[in-house]
RODO-2510 file (C-alpha; in nm, 4 decimals, decimal comma):
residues 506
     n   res          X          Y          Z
     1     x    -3,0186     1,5607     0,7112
     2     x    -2,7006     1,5372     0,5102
     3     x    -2,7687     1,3045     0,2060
     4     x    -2,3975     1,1292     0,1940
     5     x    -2,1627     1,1268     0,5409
     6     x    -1,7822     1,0367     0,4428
     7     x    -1,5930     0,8672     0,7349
     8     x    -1,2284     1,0013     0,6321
     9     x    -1,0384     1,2705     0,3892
    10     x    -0,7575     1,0291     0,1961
    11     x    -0,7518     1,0070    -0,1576
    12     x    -1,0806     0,7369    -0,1533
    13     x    -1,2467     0,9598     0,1102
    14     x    -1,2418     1,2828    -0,1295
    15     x    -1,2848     1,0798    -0,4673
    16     x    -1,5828     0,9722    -0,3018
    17     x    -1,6536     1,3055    -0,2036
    18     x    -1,6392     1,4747    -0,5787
    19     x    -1,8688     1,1678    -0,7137
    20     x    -2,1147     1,1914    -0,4441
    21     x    -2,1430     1,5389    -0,5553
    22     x    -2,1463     1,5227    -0,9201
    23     x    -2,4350     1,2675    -0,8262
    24     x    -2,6244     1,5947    -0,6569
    25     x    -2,5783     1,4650    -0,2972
    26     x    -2,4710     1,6975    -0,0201
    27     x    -2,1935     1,5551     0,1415
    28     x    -2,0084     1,6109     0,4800
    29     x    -1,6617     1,4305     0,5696
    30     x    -1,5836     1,3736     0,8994
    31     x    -1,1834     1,3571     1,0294
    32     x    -1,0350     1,1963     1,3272
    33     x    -0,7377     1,3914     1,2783
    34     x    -0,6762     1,7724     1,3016
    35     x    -0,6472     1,9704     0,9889
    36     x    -0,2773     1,9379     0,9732
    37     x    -0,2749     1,5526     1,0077
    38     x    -0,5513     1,5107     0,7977
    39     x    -0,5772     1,2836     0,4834
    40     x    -0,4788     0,9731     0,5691
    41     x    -0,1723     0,7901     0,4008
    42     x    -0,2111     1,0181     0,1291
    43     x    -0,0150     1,2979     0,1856
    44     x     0,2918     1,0408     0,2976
    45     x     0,2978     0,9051    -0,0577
    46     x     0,5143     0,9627    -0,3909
    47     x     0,1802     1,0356    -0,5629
    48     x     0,2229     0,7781    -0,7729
    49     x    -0,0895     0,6279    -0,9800
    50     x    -0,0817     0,3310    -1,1709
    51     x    -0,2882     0,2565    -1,4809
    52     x    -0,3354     0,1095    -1,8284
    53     x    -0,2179     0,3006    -2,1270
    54     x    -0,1477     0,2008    -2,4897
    55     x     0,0767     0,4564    -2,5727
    56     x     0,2779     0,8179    -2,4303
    57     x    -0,0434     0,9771    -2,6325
    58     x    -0,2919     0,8673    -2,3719
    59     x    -0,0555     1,0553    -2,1168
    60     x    -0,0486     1,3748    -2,2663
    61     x    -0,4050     1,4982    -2,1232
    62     x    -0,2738     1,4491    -1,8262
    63     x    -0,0193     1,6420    -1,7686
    64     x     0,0800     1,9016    -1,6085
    65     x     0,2915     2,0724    -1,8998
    66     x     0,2808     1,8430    -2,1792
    67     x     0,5391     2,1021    -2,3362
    68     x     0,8148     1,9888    -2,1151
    69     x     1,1226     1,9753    -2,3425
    70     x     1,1783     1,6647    -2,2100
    71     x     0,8572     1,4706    -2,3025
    72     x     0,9798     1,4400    -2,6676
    73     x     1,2818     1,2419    -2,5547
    74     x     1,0833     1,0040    -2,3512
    75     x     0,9949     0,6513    -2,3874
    76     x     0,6970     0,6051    -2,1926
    77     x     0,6242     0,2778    -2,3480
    78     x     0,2382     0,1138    -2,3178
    79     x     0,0854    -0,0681    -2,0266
    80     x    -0,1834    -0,2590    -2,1489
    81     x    -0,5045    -0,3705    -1,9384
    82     x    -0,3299    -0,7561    -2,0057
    83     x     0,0030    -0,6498    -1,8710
    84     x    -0,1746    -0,4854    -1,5439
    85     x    -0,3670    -0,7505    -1,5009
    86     x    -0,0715    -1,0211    -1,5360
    87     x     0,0916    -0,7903    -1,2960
    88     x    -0,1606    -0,8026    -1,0352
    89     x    -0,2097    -1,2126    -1,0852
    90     x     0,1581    -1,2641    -1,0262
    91     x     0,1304    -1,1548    -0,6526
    92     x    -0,1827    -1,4115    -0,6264
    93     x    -0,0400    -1,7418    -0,4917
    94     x    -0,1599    -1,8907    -0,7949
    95     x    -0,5640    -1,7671    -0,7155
    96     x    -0,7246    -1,6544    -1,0213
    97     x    -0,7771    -1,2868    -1,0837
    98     x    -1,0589    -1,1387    -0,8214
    99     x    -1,3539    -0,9365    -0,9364
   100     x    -1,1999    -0,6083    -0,7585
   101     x    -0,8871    -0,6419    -0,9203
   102     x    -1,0677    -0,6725    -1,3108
   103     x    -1,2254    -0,3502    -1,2073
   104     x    -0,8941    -0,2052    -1,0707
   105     x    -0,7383    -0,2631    -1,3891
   106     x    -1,0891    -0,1944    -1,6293
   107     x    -1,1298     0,1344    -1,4742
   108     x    -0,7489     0,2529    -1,3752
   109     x    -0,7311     0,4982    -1,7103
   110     x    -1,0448     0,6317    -1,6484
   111     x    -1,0416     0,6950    -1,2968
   112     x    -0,7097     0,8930    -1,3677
   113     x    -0,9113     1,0687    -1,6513
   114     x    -1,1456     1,1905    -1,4190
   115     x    -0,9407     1,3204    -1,1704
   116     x    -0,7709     1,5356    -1,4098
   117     x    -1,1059     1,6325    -1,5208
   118     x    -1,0845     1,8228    -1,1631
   119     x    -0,8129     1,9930    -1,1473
   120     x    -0,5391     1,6977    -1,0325
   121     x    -0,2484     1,7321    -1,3237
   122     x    -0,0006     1,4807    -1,3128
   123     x     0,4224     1,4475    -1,3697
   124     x     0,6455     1,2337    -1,5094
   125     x     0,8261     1,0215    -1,2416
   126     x     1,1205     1,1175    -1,4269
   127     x     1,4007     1,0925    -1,1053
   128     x     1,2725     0,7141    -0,9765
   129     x     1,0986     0,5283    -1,2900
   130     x     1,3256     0,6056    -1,5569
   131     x     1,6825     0,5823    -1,6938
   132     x     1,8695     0,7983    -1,9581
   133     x     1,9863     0,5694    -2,1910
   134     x     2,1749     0,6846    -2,5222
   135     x     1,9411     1,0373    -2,4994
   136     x     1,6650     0,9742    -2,4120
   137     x     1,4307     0,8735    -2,1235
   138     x     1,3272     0,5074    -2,1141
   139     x     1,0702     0,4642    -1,8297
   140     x     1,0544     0,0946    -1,6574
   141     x     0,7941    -0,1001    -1,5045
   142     x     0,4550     0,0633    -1,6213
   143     x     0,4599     0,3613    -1,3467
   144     x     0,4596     0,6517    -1,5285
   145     x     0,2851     0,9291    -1,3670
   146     x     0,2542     1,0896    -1,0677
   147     x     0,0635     1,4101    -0,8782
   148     x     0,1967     1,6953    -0,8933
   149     x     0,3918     1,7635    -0,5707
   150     x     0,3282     1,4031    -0,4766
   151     x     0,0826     1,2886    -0,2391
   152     x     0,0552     1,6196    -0,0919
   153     x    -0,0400     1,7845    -0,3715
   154     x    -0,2643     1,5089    -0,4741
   155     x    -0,4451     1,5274    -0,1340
   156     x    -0,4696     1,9281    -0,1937
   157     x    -0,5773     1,9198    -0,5787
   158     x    -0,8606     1,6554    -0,4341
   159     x    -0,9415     1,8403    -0,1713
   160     x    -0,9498     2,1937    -0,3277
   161     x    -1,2243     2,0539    -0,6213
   162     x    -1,4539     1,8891    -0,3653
   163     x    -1,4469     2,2366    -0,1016
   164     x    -1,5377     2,3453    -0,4658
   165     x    -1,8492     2,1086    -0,5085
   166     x    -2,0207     2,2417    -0,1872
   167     x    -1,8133     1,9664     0,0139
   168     x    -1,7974     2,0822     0,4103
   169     x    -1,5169     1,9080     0,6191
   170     x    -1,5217     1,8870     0,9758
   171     x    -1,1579     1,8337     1,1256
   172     x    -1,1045     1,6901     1,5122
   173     x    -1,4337     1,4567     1,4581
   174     x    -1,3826     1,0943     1,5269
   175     x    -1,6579     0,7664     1,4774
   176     x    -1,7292     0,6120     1,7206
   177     x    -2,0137     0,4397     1,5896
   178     x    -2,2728     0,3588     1,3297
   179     x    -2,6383     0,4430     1,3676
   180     x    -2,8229     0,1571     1,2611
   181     x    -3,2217     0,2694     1,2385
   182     x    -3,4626    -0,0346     1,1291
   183     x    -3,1630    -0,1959     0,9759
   184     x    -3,0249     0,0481     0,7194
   185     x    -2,7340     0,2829     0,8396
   186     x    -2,8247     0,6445     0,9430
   187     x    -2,5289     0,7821     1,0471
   188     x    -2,2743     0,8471     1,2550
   189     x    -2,1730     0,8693     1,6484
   190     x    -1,9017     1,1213     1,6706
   191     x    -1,6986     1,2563     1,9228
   192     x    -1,5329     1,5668     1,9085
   193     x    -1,1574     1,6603     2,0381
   194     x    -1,2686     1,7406     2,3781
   195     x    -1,4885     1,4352     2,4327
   196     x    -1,8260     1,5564     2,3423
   197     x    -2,0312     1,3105     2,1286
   198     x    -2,3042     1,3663     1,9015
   199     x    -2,5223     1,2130     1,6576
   200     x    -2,4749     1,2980     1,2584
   201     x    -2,7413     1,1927     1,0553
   202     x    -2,7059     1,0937     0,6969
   203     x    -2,9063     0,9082     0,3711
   204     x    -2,5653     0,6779     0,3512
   205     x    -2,2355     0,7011     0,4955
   206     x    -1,9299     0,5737     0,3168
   207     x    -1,6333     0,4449     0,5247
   208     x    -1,3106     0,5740     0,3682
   209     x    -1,1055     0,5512     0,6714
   210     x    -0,8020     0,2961     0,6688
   211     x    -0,6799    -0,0095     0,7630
   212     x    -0,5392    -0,1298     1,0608
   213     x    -0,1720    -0,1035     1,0087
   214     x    -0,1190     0,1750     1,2800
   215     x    -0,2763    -0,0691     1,5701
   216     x    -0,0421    -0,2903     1,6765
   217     x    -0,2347    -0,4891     1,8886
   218     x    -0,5042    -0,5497     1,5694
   219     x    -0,1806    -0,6124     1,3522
   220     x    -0,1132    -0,8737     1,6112
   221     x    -0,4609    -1,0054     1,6209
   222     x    -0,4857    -1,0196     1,2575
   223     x    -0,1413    -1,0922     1,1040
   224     x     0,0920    -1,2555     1,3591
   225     x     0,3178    -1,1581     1,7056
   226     x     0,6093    -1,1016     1,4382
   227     x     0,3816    -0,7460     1,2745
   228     x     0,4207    -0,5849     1,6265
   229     x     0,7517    -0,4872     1,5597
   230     x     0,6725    -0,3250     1,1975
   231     x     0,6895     0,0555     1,1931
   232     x     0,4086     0,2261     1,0549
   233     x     0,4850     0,4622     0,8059
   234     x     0,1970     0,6809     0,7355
   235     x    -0,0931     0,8069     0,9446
   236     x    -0,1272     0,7221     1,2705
   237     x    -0,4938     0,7501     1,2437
   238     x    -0,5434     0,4322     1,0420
   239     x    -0,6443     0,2418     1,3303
   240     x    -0,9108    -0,0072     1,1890
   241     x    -1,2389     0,2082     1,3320
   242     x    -1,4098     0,1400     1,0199
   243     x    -1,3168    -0,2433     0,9996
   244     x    -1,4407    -0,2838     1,3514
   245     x    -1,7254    -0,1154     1,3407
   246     x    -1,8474    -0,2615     0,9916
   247     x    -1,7387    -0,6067     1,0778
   248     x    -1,9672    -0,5258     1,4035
   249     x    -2,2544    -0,5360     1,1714
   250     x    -2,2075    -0,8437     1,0198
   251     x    -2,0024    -0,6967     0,7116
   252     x    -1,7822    -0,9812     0,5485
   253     x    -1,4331    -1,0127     0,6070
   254     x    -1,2628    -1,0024     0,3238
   255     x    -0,9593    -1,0174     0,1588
   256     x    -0,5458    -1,1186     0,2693
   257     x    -0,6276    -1,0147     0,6263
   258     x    -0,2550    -1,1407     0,7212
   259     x    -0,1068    -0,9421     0,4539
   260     x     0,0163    -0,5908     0,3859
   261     x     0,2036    -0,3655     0,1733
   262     x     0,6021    -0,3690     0,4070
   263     x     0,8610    -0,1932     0,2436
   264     x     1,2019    -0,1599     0,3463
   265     x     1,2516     0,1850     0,6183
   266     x     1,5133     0,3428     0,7330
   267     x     1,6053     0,1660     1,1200
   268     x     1,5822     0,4386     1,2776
   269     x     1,2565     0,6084     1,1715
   270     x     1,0173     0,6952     1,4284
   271     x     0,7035     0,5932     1,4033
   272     x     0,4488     0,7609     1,1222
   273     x     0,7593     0,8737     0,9266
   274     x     0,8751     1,0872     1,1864
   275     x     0,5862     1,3603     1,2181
   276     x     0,8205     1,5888     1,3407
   277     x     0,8773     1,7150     1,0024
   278     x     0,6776     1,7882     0,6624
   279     x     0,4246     1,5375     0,5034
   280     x     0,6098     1,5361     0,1807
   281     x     0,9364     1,4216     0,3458
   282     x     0,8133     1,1492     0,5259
   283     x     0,8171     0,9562     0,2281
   284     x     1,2245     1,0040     0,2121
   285     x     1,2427     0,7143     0,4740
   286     x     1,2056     0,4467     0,2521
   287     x     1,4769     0,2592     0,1233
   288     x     1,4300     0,0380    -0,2376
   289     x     1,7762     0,0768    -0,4176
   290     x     1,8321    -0,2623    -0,2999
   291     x     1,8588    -0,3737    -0,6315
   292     x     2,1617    -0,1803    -0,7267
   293     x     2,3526    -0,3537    -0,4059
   294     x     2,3453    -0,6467    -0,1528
   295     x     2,1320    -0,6899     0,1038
   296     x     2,2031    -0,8630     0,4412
   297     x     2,0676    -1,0057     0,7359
   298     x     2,2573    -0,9486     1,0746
   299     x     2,3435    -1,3343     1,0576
   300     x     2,5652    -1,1747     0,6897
   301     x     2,3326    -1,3858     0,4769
   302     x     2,1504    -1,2658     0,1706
   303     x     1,8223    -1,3582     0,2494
   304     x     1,5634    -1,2403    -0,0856
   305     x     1,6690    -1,1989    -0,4751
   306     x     1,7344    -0,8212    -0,4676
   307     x     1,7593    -0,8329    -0,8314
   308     x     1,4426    -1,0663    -0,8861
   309     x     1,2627    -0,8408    -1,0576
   310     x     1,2247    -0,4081    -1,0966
   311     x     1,1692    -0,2334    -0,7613
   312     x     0,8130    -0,1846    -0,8197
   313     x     0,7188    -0,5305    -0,8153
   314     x     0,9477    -0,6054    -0,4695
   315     x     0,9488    -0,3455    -0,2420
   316     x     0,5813    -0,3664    -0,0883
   317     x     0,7013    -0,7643    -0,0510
   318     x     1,0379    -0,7057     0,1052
   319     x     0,9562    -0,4941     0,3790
   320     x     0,7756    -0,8248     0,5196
   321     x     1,1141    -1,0483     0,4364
   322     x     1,3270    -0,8123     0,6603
   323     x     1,0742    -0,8061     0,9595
   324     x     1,1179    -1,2383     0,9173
   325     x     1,5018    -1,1377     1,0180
   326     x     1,6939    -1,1770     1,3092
   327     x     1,6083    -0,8654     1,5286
   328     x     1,3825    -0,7576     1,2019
   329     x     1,6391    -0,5438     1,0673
   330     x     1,8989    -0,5636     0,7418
   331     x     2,1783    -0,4001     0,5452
   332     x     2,1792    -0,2355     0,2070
   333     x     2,5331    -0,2804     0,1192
   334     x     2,6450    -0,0652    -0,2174
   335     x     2,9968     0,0598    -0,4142
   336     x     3,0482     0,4116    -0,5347
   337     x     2,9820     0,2892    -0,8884
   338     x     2,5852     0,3502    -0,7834
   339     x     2,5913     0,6290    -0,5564
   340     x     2,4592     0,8536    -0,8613
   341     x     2,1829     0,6028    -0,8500
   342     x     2,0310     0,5818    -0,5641
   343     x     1,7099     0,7719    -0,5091
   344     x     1,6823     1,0765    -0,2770
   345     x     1,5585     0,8898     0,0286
   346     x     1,9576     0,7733     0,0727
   347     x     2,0847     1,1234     0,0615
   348     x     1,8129     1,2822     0,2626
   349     x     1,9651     1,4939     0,5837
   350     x     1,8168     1,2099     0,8493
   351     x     1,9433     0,9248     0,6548
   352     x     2,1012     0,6588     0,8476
   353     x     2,4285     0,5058     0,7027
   354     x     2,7923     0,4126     0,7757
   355     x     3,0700     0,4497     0,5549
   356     x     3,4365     0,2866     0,4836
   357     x     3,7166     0,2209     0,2737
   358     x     3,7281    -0,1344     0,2750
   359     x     3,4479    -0,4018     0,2966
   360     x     3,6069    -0,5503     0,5903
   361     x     3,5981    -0,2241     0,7644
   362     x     3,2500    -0,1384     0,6666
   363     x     3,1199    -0,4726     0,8307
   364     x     3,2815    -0,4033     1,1587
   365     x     3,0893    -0,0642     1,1553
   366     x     2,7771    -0,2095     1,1293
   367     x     2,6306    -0,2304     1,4646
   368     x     2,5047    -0,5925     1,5443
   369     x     2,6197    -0,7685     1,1953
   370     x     2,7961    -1,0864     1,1788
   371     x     3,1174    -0,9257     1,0138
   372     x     3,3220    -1,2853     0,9398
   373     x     2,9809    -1,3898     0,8030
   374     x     2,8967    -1,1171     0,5517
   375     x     3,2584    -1,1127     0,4297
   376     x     3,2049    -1,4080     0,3558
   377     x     2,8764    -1,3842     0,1898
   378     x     2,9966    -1,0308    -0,0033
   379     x     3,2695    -1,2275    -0,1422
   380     x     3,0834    -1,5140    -0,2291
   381     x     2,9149    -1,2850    -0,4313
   382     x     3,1316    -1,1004    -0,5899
   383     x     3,2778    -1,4186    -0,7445
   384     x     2,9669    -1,5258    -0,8602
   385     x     2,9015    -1,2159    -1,0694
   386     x     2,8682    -1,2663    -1,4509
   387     x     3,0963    -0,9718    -1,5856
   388     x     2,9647    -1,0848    -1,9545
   389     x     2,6523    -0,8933    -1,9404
   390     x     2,6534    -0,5199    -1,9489
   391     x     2,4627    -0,3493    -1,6077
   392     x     2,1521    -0,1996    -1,7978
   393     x     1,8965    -0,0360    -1,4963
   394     x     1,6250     0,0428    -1,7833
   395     x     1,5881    -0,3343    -1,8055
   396     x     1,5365    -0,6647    -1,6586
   397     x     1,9064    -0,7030    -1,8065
   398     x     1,9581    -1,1237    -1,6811
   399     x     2,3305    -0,9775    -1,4887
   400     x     2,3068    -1,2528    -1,2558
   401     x     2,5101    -1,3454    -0,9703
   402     x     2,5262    -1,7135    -1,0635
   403     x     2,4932    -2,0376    -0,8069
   404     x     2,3761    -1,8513    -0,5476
   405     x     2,1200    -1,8783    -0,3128
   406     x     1,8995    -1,7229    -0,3095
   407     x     1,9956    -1,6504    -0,6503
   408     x     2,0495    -1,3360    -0,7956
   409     x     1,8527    -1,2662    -1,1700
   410     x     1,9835    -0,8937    -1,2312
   411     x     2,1690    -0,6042    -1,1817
   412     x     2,4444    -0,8062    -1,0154
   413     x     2,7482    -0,5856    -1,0495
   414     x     3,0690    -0,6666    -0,8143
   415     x     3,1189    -0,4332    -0,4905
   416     x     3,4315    -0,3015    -0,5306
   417     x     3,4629     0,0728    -0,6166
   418     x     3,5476     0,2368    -0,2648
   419     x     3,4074     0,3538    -0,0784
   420     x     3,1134     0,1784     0,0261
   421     x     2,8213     0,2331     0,2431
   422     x     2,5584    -0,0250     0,4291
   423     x     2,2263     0,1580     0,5078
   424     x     2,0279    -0,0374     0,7964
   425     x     1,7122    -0,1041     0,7487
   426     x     1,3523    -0,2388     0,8658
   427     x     1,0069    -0,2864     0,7873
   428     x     0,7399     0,0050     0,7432
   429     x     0,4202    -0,0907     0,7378
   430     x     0,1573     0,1519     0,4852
   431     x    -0,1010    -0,0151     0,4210
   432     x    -0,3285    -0,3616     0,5152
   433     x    -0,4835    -0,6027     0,1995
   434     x    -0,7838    -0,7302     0,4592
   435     x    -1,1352    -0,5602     0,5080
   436     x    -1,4880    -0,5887     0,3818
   437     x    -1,6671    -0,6948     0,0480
   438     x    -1,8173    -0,4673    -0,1369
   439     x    -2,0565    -0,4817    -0,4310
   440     x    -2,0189    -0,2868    -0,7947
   441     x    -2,1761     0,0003    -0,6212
   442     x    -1,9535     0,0133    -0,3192
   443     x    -2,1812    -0,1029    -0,0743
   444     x    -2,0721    -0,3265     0,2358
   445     x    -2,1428    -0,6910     0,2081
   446     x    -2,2218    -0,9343     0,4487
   447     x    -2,0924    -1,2699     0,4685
   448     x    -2,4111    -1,4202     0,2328
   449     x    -2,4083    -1,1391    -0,0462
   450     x    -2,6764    -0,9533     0,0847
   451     x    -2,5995    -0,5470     0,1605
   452     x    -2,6162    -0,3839     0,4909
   453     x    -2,8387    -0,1266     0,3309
   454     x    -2,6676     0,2410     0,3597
   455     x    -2,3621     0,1482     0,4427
   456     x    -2,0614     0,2010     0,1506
   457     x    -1,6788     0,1655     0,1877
   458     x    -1,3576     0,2350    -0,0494
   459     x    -1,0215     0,2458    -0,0235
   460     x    -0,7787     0,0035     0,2211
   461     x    -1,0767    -0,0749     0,3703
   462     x    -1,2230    -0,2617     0,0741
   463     x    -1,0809    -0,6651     0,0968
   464     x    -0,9678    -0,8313    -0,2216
   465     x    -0,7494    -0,5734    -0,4793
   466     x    -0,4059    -0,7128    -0,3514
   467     x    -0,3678    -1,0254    -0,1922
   468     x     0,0098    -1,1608    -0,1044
   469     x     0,2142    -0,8229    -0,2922
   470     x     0,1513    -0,5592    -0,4948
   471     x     0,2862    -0,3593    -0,8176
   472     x     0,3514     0,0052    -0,7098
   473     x     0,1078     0,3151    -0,7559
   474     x    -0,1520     0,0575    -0,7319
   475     x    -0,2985     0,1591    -0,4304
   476     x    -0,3491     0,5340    -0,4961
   477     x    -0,5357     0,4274    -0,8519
   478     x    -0,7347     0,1520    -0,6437
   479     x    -0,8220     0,4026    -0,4000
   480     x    -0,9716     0,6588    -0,6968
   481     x    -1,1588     0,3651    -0,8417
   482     x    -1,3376     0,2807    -0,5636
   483     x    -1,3871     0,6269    -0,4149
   484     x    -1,5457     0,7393    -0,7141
   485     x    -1,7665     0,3974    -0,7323
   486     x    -1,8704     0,4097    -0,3956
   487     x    -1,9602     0,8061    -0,3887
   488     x    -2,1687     0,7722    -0,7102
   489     x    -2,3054     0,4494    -0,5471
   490     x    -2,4037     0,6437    -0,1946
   491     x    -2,5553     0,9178    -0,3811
   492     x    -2,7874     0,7527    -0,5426
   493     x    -2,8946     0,5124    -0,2843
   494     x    -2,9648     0,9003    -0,0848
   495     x    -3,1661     1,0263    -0,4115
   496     x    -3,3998     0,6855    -0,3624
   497     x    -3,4228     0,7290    -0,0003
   498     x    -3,4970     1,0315    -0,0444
   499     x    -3,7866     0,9621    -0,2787
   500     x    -3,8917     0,6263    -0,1193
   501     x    -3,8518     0,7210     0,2390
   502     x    -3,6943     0,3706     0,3086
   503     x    -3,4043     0,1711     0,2054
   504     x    -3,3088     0,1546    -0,1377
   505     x    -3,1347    -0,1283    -0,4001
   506     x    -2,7773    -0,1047    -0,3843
***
């Protein structure tokens, strides 16, 4: 019998895989996917990791080369535990901070720590999270770091040290359900690629598998008739097997169930981010310049702040605003003054975008938009534009756009440097906020505290870190945190079973 049975191979899945080992457990993940799809959202991600720092020193270990000429000429800045945590409570409604998120933010520099502790170096996010300004680099809005090669290299690096451990991975092995013997959890039901089922036994098995946002009809159930028209972004194997089958016995729901992180996509994306080409381009779909432009709905009205606050803290929000559109689709309108500006994503071979001279003409190109009605709105805005302040990107630098609503806070520069461009977009769904409750050790909670004995869970599937929005990176770092909590915690509830022959204390 395997001591420790992983249900997934995402970033949670194999941080749960390298504690589980370093706690002497053997361990065998299980993946619905085949080898090349494998890894969950992971490997669609920027490989970005947010965490607390007090100063560029606490980055060095980290990296990758910390003898890049560059480094000397950076500001990194600090990110305090208070700042992360503020961070977090801003997207609360006004709730106080939950437990999950204190040890989200407690543990964020460690977790990050350890991970480079096995083999996973890290980059500055030099091209998207910082500016050059009179030399030198300033980085903005506490995301400083991410994987080398991005999400695909931070699902390899992972993946590499736990094949290392003595990890063994089976590929083209779905669950399809939880063996339950005298009421602690024994296991797995699996069924292979060609429909042949078998039982896996295991001391604990730790549920690493996803949300929901790939289902439609449970994004439907869960979050509203409006979610069915999102596009999912990432895996298409994040299709709430783990929820359902945890919530099936008697696990707590947990969590902002009706909420998710929604960015702004490209219109036209397929589904998945387009699986027709690489992982690591996937990503390229997104769209979160918005702050250096307009943005309209096909009605021509502004509908969100696009300058409200730095694209980290807004993008996971305004992927829901657009899908609350007419037809669930926008415009990102911008001048050439920005065009050096905006992030890869907009220059990428498949991105969607029409061009023209005038603004007048650029309205009439865009297919479905109110053209009177955003010429309006477009000039509206350009006269509200406080030419005062100097446009400062490394900064929340108060260029408003003033009188309007909604207003405008920063970044608010006129559109008129020909020629101009309006990229349409929608909402891409990544990744759900609902799930289960889990305790310090990772186990799965039920609705009155007590454990369902053997049974763990990490990463989207654990309820409670982000509840109406979310500060980029976080969900990598969240996913490491509780990975690593929940392997160390399913290891040694396998060492007591071993020893006791029955169902230990979570």
């Amino acid at each position: 019998m395997i001591d420790v049975l992983i249900v997934g191979t995402g970033n949670a899945a194999l941080c749960a895989a390298i504690a589980a080992s370093e706690g002497g457990a053997s361990v065998l993940m299980i993946e619905k996917a085949d080898e090349a799809l494998a890894g969950g959202n992971t490997q669609y991600t920027a490989g970005a990791m947010r965490f607390a720092y007090d100063s560029g020193e606490d980055l060095l270990p980290l990296l990758e080369d910390p003898d890049d000429p560059r480094v000397p000429l950076t500001d990194f800045g600090s990110y305090p535990t208070t700042r992360f945590a503020d961070d977090l409570l801003s997207f609360n409604d006004g709730q106080a901070l939950r437990p999950e998120q204190h040890r989200l933010v407690s543990e964020s520099y460690d977790a990050v720590r350890w991970l480079a502790s096995h083999g996973v170096r890290f980059v500055p996010i030099y091209e998207r999270q910082s500016f050059l300004k009179d030399g030198r680099h300033v980085f903005w809005g506490g995301l400083t770091l991410s994987a080398r090669n991005e999400g695909v290299g931070l699902f390899e690096a992972e993946r590499a040290a736990a094949l290392a451990m003595g990890v063994s991975i089976r590929y083209d092995c779905a669950m399809v359900s939880l063996i339950d013997v005298d009421g602690c959890v024994s296991g797995v039901v699996a069924e292979n690629a060609g429909g042949k089922r078998e039982n896996i036994e295991a001391r604990a098995v730790v549920l690493a598998c996803g949300g929901f946002e790939s289902n439609s009809e449970m994004r439907v159930t869960q979050m509203g008739a409006e979610w069915a028209a999102a596009k999912p972004r990432g895996t298409p194997f994040n299709t709430g097997d783990g929820l359902s089958v945890a919530w099936g016995l008697g696990a707590a729901r947990h969590g902002s169930l009706g909420n998710a992180h929604a960015t702004p996509m490209d219109r036209y994306m397929k589904d998945y981010g387009n699986l027709d080409i690489p992982a690591g381009e996937r990503k390229k779909y997104r769209k979160i310049c918005y702050f250096l432009g307009v943005m309209l709905n096909n009605n021509g009205q502004r509908f969100v702040d696009e300058g409200k606050n730095f694209r980290n803290y807004t993008y996971a929000q305004f992927g829901r605003a657009i899908l609350e559109q007419p037809g669930h689709v926008a415009w990102q309108i911008f001048d050439s003054k920005v065009f050096a500006l905006l992030y890869d994503e907009y220059r990428f071979d498949d991105a969607h975008f029409v061009e023209a001279e005038t603004l007048d003409a650029l309205c009439e190109r865009c297919e479905d938009l109110d053209a009177n009605a955003a010429m309006a709105t477009l000039e509206q805005f350009n006269d509200a534009v406080d030419d005062t302040i100097t446009f400062d990107p490394t900064q929340l630098d108060g260029k408003s756009a003033q009188g309007l609503d909604p207003p405008r806070a920063n970044w608010a520069q006129r559109l008129d440097a020909p020629p101009f461009r309006a990229y349409p977009v929608t909402c891409g769904i990544t990744f759900t906020y609902g799930g289960v409750k889990v305790s310090d050790s990772g186990v799965v909670l039920r609705e009155d505290e007590s454990w369902i004995a053997g049974l763990f869970a990490c990463g989207e599937m654990v309820g409670g870190v982000f509840v109406a929005g979310y500060p980029g990176g976080s969900g990598l770092t969240s996913g490491a945190v509780f990975g690593r909590r929940a392997g160390e915690g399913a290891a040694g509830f396998a060492k007591d079973r071993t020893h006791n022959g029955s169902a230990a204390t979570a």
